[in-house]
Structure formats: C-alpha cells, structure tokens
N, C-alpha and C positions, 0 to 999 in steps of 0.2 A: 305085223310090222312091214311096212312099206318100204323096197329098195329105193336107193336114191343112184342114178348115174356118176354123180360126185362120188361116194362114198363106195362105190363100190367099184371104181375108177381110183379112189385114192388106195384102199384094199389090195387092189391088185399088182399097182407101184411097188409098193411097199413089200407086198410078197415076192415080186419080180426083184427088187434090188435086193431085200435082204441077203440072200442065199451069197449073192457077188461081192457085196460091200459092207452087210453087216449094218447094221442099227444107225450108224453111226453118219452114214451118208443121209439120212433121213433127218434123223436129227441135229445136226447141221444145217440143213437148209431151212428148218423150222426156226433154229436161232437166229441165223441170220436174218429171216422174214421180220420175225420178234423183234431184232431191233433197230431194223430198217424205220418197224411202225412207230417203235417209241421215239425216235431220233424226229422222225416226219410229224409225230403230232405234239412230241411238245416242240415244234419249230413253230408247229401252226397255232398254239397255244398260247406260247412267249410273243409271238410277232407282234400281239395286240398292246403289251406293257409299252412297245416302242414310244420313246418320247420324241416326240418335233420339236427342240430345241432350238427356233431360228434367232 
C-alpha cells in the first residue's frame, strides 16, 4: 500500500491536535466543511429553478 502525502499529512494533524484539543477540534472543522458544501451546492443546484418572470 502506497503513502499518499495528503494522508499522511492529515495523519499527522490529527495526532498533533489530538493530545491538545481532543477529537473534537477535528471534528469540528469537518462539520463545518460538511456544511459549507451542502449549503454551496444546493445554492448551485436551486439557482437553475430561478424563474425570469419579466
């Protein structure tokens, strides 16, 4: 199995914060990402229903 720099870069984060902050700071910024992307793509998804009602 092959390292990836990502992955073994996110690995390491993760070990680095735990110990300080606990699971929690991690998971955290994963929700927030989560719903940054859902917010951003049903923006981008709904935009098309727009009706031009002149």
């Amino acid at each position: 199995m092959e390292h990836h720099p990502a992955a073994v870069w996110l690995a390491q984060t993760a070990s680095t914060t735990a110990p300080h902050e606990g699971s929690g700071y991690l998971l955290r910024v994963v929700l927030i990402v989560m719903v940054l992307g859902c917010v951003l793509t049903g923006w981008f998804l709904l935009r098309g229903y727009k009706r031009d009602d002149d």
